[in-house]
FIKOLZA-860735 format. One record per atom (N, C-alpha, C): x, y, z negated. Coordinates in steps of 0.1 Angstrom, whole numbers, plus 5000, padded with zeros to 4 digits. Example, Ala and Ser with C-alpha at 12.3 -4.5 7.8 and 13.67 -1.06 7.14 Angstrom:
// residues 2
513249434922
512349554922
513249674922
512849784929
513749894929
512950004921
This chain:
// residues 312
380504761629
381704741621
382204601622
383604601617
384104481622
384804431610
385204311606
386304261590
386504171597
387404101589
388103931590
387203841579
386503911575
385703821565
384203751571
383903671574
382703611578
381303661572
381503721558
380703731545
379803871548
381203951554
380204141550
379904131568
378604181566
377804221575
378304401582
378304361596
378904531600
378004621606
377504741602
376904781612
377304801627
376704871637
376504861651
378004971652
377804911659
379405011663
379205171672
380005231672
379605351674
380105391688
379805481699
379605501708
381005501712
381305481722
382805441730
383305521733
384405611731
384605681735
386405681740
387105781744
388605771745
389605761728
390105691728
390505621718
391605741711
391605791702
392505881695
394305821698
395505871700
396805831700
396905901684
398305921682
398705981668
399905881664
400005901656
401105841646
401205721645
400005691638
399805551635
400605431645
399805421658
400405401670
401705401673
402405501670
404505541667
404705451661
404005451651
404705411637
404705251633
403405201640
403405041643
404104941651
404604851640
405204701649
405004631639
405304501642
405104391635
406104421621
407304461617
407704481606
407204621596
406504661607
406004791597
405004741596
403904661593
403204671585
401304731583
401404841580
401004931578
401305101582
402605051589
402805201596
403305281583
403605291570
404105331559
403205431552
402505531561
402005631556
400705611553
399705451556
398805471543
399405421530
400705371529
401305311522
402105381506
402405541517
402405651509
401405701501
400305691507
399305801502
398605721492
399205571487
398905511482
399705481471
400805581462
401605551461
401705581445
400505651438
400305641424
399505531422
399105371434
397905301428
399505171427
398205031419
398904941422
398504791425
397904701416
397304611417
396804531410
395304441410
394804361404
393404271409
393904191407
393104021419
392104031409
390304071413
389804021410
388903871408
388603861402
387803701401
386203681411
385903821413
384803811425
385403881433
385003851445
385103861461
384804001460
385604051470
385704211471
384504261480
383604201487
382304181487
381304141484
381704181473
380004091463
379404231465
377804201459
376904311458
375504251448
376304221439
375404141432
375204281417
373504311419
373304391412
373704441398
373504301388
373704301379
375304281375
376404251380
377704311381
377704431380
377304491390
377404641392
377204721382
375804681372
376204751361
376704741351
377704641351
378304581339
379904641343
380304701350
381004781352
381504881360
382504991359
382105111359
382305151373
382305271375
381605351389
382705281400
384105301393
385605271404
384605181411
385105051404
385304921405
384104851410
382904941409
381804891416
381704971431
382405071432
382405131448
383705011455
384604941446
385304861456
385004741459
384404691447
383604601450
382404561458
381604671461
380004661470
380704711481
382104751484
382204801493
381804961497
381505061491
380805141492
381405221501
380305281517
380905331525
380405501521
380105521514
379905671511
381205771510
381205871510
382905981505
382605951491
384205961485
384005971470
383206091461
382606041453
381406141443
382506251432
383806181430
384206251418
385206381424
385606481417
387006551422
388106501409
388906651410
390206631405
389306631387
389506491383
388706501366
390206501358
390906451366
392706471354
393506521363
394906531356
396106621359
396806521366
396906401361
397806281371
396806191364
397506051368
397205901365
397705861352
397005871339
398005801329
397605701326
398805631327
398805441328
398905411313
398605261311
398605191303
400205211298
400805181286
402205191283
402505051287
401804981293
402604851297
403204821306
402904941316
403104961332
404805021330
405305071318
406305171318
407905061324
408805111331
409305021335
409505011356
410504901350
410904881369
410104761371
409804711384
408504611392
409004601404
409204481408
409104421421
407504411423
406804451436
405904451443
405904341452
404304291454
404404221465
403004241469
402604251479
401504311489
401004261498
399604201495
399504091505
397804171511
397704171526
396604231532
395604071531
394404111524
393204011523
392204051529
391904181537
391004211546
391004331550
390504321564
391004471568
389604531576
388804591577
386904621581
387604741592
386704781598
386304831607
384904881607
384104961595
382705001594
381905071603
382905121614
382405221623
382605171637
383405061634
383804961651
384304981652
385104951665
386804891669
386605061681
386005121681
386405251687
387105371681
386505301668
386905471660
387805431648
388405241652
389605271644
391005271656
391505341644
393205391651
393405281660
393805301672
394505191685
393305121691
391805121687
390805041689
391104911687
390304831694
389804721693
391604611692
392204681701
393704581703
394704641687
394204801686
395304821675
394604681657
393204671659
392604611653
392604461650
393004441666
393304291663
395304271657
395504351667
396704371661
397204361644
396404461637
396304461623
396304371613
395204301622
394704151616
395704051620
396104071628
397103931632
398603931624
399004101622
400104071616
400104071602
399104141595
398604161584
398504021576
397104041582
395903871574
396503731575
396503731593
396703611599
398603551597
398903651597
400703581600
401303641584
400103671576
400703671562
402103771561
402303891568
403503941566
403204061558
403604011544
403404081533
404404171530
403804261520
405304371519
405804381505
407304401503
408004351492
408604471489
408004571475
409104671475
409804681460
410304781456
410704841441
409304911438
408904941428
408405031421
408805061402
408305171401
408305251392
407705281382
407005341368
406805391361
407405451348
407205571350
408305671342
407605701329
408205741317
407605851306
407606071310
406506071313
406206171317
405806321304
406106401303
405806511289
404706601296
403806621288
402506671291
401506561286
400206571296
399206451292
398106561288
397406471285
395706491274
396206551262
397306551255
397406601241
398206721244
398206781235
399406881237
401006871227
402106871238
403006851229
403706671233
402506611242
402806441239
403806421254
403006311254
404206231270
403006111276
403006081284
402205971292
403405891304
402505801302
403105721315
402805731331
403705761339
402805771352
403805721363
403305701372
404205681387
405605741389
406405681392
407605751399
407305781411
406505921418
405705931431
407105921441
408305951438
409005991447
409805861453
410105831440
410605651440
409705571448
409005541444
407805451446
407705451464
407305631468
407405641483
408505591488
409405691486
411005601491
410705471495
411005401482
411005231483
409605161491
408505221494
407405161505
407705201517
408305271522
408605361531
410105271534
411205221529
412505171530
412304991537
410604981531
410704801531
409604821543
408904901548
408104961555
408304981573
409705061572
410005111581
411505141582
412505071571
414005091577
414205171561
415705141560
416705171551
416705321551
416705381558
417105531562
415905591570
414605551563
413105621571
412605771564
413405761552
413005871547
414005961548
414006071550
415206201552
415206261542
414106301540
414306451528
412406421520
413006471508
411406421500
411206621491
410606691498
410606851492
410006911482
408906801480
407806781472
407506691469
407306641454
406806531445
406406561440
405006601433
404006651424
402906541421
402106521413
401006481410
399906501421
399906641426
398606751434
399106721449
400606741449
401406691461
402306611466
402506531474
403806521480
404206531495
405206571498
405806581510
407206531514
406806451524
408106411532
408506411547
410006371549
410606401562
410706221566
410006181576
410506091577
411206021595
411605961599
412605911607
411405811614
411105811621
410105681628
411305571632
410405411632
411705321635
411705321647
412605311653
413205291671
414605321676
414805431662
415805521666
415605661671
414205701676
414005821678
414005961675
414206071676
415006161670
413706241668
412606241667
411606311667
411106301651
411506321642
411306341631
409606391628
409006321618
407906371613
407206421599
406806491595
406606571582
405306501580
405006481563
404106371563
403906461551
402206531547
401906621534
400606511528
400506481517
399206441512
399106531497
398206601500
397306641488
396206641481
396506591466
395106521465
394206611461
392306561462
391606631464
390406551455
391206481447
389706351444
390706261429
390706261416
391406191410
390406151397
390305991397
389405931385
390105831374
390305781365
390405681360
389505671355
389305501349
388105431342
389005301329
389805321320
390205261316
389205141307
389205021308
388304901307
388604861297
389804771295
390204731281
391604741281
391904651275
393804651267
394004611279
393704531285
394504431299
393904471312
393004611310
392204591324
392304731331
392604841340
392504991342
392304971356
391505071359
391005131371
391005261372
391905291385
392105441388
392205471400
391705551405
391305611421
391905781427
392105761432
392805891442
392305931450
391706051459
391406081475
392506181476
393206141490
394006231493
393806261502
394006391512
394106441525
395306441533
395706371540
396906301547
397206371563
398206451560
398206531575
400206541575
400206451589
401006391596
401206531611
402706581611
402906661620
403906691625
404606711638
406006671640
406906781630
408006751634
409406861623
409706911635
409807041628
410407161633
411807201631
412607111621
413907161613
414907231622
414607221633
416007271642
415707411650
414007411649
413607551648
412607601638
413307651626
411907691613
411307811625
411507941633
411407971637
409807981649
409707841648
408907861662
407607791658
406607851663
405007871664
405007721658
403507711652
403107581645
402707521654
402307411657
401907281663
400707251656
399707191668
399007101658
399406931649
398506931638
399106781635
399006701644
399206571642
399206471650
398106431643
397706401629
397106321621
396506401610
395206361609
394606481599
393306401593
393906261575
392706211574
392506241562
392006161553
391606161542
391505981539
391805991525
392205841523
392005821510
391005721506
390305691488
391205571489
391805561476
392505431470
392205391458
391305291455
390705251441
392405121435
392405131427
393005031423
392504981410
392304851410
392204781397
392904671393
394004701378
395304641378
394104531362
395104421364
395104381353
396104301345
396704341335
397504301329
397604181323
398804101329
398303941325
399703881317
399804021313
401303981306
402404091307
403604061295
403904181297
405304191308
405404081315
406104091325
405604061339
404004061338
403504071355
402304131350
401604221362
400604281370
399804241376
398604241377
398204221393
396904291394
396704351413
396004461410
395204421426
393704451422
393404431437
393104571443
393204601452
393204751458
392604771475
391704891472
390904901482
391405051483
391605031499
391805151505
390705231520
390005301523
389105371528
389505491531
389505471546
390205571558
388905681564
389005831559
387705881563
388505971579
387305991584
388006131594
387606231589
388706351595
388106481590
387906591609
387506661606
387106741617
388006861621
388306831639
389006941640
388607021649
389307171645
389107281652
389507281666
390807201667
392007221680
391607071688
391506931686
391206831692
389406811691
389106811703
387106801710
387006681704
388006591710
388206421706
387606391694
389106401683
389106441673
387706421662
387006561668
385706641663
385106561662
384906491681
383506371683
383706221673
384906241669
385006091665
384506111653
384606211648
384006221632
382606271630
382606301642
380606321642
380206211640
380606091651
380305981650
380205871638
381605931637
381805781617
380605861609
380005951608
378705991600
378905961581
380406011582
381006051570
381005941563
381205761572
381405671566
383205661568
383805581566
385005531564
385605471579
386005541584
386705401597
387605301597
388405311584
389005181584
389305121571
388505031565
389104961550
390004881549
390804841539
391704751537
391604701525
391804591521
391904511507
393304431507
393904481495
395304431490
395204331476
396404261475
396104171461
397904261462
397904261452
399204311445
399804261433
400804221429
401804131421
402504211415
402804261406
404104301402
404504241388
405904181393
407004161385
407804201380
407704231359
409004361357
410404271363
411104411362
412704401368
413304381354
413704291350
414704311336
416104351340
């Protein structure tokens, strides 16, 4: 495994093999970022800078708080332990409101080695260069709505504007006009149509459904809450609903811990860890072999510091 950090130790890297293409690869240049779509699937978390290093592993932290925050903190390459334990994310009422974002990549791992992440070793250095090293951070809108339902019966909670939120990461991401059509916004789902940047006419259908939802609320100023979603990326058909399926291009799974802390009632800040699993396929040999190989660890982490500023 491979980070920008000098500190975490990587295991041995895993056997070389022909490098997966997919989306990812489309979907990257220097203004994108992130390529948008882990950006999406990340789009009920938000942010908070912790005070230790996002690789500590110092025992006695660990039990001084709770399960999230100590899997993002030790780094934990395991799949997530919990499933669906709630219906959505309900936020603190502080969160309720408009937010300028700001998004800054503070490390990006490679657990499995520069074979078995997206683009290898060049999409990796790549990552790091435009990410870490040249500081190109991402600036978007975000959301939080009063939502009816919740834990009580009869009440309302606070939660993500899922559709907003995408839109506007996806707009500062990859272009003004990246998103086409949004068919699905759910809690369990979302689905979108989006535009790759270049100008290309090849439209792509982007589904994440989640499969994994925790919160750990800490105190008045502190929440932690986590997501696993299954992320499957596949061209559009729109011009023929008609004709035989395709396989995806892209088929992962993706844990987003976020831990926000409230430092006031007009800023945020959240540090956030995101963990890229493979899943196994029927139709690509490739594919299959690469996920034999990651041995149901993560192939690609990332750590974010996140800001948000309400909008008055």
């Amino acid at each position: 495994a491979y980070s920008t950090s000098p500190l975490r130790k990587a295991p041995p890297a895993a056997t070389n093999i022909q490098n997966e293409g997919g989306i990812n690869q489309q979907l990257r240049k220097p203004s994108d970022r992130r390529a948008a779509l882990a950006n999406i699937a990340t789009l009920t978390t938000a942010l908070t800078i912790n005070d230790q290093p996002a690789y500590s592993t110092d025992a006695t932290q660990s039990q001084q708080i709770g399960s999230l925050e100590a899997r993002s903190v030790e780094n934990s390459l395991a799949p997530p332990p919990y499933g669906m334990e709630t219906s959505d994310i309900f936020y603190p009422t502080a969160f309720q409101g408009g937010w300028k974002a700001l998004s800054k990549t503070v490390d990006i791992i490679a657990p499995c080695g520069f074979e078995l992440f997206t683009g290898g070793k060049a999409g990796y250095d790549n990552a790091v260069k435009t990410e870490v090293t040249e500081g190109n951070d991402l600036e978007y809108k975000a959301r939080f709505v009063t939502m009816s339902g919740g834990e009580d019966e009869g009440g309302t909670y606070v939660a993500a504007d899922r559709e907003y939120n995408a839109k506007e990461i996806a707009k500062a991401a990859m272009g003004t006009y990246s998103v086409v059509d949004t068919p699905v916004a759910t809690p369990n789902r979302y689905s979108c149509l989006l535009a790759p940047p270049g100008g290309t006419n090849n439209l792509i259908c982007v589904d994440i459904l989640a499969i994994g939802r925790k919160s750990e609320p800490v105190s008045s100023d502190r929440f932690v809450c986590s997501e696993f979603v299954r992320q499957i990326v596949s061209p559009a058909q729109r011009n023929n609903p008609n004709a035989p399926p395709v396989p995806p291009l892209s088929v992962k799974e993706i844990e987003t811990i976020s831990i926000y802390d409230v430092v006031g009632k007009d800023k945020i800040r959240c540090r956030q860890r995101t963990a890229t699993f493979l899943v196994p396929s029927q139709t690509d040999p490739i594919a299959f072999k690469k996920w034999q190989l990651s041995q149901g660890k993560p192939v690609d982490i990332r750590y974010y510091d996140v800001t948000y500023t309400r909008v008055v």
